[in-house]
NUDREN-698556 format. One record per residue (C-alpha): residue number from 0; y, x, z. Coordinates in Angstrom, 1 decimal, padded with zeros to 4 digits. Last residue first. Example, Ala and Ser with C-alpha at 12.3 -4.5 7.8 and 13.67 -1.06 7.14 Angstrom:
2
+-----+--------+--------+--------+
!   i !  north !   east !     up !
+-----+--------+--------+--------+
!   1 ! -001.1 !  013.7 !  007.1 !
!   0 ! -004.5 !  012.3 !  007.8 !
+-----+--------+--------+--------+
***
This chain:
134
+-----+--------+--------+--------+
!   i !  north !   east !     up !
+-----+--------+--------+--------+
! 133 ! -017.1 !  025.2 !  014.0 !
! 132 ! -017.4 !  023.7 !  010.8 !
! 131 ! -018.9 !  020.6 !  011.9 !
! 130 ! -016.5 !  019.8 !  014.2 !
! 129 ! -013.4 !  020.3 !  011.2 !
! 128 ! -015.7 !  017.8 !  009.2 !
! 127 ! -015.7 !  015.3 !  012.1 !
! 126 ! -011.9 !  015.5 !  013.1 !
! 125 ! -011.0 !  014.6 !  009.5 !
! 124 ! -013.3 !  011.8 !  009.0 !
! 123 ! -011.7 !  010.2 !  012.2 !
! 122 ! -008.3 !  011.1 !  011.2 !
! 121 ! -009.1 !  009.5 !  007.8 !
! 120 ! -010.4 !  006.4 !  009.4 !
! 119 ! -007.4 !  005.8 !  012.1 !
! 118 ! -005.0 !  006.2 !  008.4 !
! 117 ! -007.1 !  003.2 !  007.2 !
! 116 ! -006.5 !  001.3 !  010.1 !
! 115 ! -002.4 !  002.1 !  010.4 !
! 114 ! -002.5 !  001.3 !  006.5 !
! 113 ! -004.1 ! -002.1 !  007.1 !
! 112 ! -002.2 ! -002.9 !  009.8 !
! 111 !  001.0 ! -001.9 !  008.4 !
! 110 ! -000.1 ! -003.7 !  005.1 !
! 109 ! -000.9 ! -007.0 !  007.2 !
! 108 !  002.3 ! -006.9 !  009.0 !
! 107 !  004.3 ! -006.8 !  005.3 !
! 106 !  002.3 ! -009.9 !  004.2 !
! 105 !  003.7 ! -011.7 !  007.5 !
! 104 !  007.3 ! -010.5 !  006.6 !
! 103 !  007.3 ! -011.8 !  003.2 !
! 102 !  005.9 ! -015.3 !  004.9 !
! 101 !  008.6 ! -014.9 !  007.1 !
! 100 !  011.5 ! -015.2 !  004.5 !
!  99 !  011.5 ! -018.6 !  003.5 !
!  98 !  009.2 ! -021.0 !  001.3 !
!  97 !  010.6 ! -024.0 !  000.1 !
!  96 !  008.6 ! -027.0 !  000.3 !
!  95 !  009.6 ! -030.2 ! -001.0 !
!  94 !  008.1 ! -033.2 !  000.9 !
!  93 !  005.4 ! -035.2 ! -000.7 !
!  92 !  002.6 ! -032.8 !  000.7 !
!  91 !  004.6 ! -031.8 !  004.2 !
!  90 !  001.5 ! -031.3 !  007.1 !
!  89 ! -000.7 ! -029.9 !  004.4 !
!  88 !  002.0 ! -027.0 !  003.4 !
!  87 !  003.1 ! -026.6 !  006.8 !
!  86 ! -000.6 ! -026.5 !  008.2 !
!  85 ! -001.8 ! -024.3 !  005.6 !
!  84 !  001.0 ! -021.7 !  006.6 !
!  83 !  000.4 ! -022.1 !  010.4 !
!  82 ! -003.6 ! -021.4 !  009.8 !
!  81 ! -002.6 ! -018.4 !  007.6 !
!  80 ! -000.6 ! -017.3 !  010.1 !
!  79 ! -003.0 ! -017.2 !  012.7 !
!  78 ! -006.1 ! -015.7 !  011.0 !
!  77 ! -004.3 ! -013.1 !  009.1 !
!  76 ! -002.6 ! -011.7 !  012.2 !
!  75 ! -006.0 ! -012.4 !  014.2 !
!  74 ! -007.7 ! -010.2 !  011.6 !
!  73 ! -005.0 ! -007.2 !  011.9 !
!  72 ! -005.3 ! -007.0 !  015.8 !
!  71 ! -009.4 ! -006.8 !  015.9 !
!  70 ! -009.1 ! -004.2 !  012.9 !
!  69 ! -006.5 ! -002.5 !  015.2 !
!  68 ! -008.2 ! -002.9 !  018.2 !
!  67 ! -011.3 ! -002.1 !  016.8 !
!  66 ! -009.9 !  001.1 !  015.0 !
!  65 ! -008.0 !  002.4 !  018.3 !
!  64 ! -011.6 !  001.7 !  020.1 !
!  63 ! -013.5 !  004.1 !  017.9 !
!  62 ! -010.5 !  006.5 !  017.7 !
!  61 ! -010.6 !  007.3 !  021.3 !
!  60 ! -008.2 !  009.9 !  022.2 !
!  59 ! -005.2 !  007.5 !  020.3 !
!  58 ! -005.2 !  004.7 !  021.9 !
!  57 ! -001.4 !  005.1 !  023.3 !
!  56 ! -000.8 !  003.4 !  019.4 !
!  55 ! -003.1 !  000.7 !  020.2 !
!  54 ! -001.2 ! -000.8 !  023.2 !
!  53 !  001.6 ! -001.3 !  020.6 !
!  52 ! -000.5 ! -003.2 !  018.1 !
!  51 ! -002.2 ! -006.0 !  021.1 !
!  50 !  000.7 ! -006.0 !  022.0 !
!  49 !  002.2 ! -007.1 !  019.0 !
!  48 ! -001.1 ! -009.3 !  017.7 !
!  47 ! -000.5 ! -011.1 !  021.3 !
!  46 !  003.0 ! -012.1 !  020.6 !
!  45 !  001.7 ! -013.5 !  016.9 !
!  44 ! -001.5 ! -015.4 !  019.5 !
!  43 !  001.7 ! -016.7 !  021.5 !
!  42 !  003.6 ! -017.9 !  019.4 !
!  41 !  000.7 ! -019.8 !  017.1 !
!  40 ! -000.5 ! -022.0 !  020.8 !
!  39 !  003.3 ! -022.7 !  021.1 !
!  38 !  003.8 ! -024.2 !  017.8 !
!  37 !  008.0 ! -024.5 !  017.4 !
!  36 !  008.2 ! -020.4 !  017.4 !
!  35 !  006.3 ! -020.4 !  014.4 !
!  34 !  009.4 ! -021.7 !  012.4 !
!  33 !  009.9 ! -024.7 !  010.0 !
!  32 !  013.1 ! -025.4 !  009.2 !
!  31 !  014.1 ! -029.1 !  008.3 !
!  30 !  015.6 ! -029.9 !  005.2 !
!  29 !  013.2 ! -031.9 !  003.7 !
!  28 !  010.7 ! -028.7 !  004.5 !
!  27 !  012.2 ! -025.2 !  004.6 !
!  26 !  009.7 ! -022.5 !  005.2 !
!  25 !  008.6 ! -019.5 !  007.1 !
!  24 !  012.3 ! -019.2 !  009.5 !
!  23 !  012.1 ! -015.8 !  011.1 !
!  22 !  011.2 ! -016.1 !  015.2 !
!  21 !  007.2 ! -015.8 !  015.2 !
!  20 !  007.3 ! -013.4 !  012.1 !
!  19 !  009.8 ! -011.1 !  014.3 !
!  18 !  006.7 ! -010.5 !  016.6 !
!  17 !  004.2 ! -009.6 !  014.4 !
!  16 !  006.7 ! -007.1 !  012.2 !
!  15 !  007.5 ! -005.1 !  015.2 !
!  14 !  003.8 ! -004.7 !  015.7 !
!  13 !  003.6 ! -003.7 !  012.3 !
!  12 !  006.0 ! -001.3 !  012.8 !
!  11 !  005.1 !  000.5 !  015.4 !
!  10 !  001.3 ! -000.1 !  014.3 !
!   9 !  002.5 !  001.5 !  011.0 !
!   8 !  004.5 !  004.5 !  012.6 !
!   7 !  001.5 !  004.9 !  015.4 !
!   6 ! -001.1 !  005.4 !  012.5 !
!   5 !  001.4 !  008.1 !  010.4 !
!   4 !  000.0 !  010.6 !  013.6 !
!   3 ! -000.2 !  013.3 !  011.6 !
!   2 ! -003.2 !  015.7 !  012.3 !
!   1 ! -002.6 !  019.2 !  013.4 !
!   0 ! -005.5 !  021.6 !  013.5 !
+-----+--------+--------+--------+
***
């Protein structure tokens, strides 16, 4: 049985995704750039999420553990940038706010890990009707 392997193109590109987010400009307040790469403590949770994504694509004979990594990966994604985009909108109320490209690129990590998980899932389901029929 051949299974493709679409979970390692999203986690490849998801975990490219994690780490441009940390160097693309989120938002332009009172004509200052705000970037993630100015919060140490959000740099390195984003560089994390990235390894965190490549390790998981050499995961692959345990699909248990590539889900939880994934899932585990996705959630601190979502965690972490949501935290720096409430902080740049709270830290700025009477500024203008202009939001930049990273935030595009931050929804587009979450769809790779989403898609990457729910392509682990229909491996798994896969490989456990094609046991049973043996």
């Amino acid at each position: 049985m051949v299974i493709q392997r679409w979970q390692s193109v999203f986690l490849l590109l998801g975990a490219i995704l994690s780490a441009t987010i940390s160097f693309v400009p989120w938002a332009v307040v009172d004509n200052q750039t705000v970037n993630l790469s100015s919060n140490t403590i959000a740099l390195t949770i984003n560089l994390l999420v990235t390894v965190l994504f490549l390790l998981t694509i050499f995961m692959f004979r345990n699909l248990t553990r590539q889900k939880t990594v994934t899932l585990i990966g996705t959630v601190l994604l979502a965690i972490n940038n949501t935290a720096a985009i409430c902080l740049t909108y709270i830290g700025e109320p009477a500024g203008t706010l202009e939001w930049y490209g990273g935030f595009t690129i931050f929804i587009a990590a979450l769809i790779c890990g989403y898609m990457a998980y729910s392509r682990i899932s229909s491996d798994q389901k896969l490989l456990r009707n094609a046991d049973r029929l043996r």
